[in-house]
N, C-alpha and C positions, 0 to 999 in steps of 0.2 A: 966440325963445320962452324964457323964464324958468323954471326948475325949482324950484319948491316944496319945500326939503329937509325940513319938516316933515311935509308929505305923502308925502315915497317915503318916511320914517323910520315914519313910523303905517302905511303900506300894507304896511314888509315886517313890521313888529311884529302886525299882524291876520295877518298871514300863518302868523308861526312860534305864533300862539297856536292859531290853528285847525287848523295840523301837531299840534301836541301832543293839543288837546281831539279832533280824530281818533284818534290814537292811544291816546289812555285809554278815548275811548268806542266805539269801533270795531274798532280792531286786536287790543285786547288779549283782546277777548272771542269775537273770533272764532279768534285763537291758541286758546284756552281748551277750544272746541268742538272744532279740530282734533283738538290731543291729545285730546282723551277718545275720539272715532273714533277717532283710530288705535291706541288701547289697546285699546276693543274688537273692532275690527278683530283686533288682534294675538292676543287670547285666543280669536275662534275660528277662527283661523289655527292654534293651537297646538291646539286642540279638535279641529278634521278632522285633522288630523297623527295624533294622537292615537287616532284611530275609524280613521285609514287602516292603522296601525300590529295595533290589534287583530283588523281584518277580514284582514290579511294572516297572522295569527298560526293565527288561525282556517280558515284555508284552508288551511295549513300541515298543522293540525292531520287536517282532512278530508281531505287525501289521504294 
């Protein structure tokens, strides 16, 4: 059987184009989403921290 090099040459070239156009239309936007979760995530992590700190204060204060 005879191997077509311009066929496995065009099948890996669809290939690394479709790696890519995934990754611009897909990956980067879901990167995107990530972080901004985990920013808010992070701010009201810092928020209960925050309310955990004053109710401790506050308790402090009442006994």
């Amino acid at each position: 059987m005879l191997i077509n090099w311009f066929t496995v040459f065009a099948q890996v070239l669809n290939f690394l184009i479709l790696v890519a156009l995934l990754q611009w239309f897909l990956y980067q936007p879901i990167l995107k989403v990530m972080q901004k979760r985990q920013t808010l995530i992070a701010e009201r992590w810092q928020e209960a921290e925050r309310l955990q700190a004053e109710a401790q204060q506050a308790l402090a204060t009442y006994r």
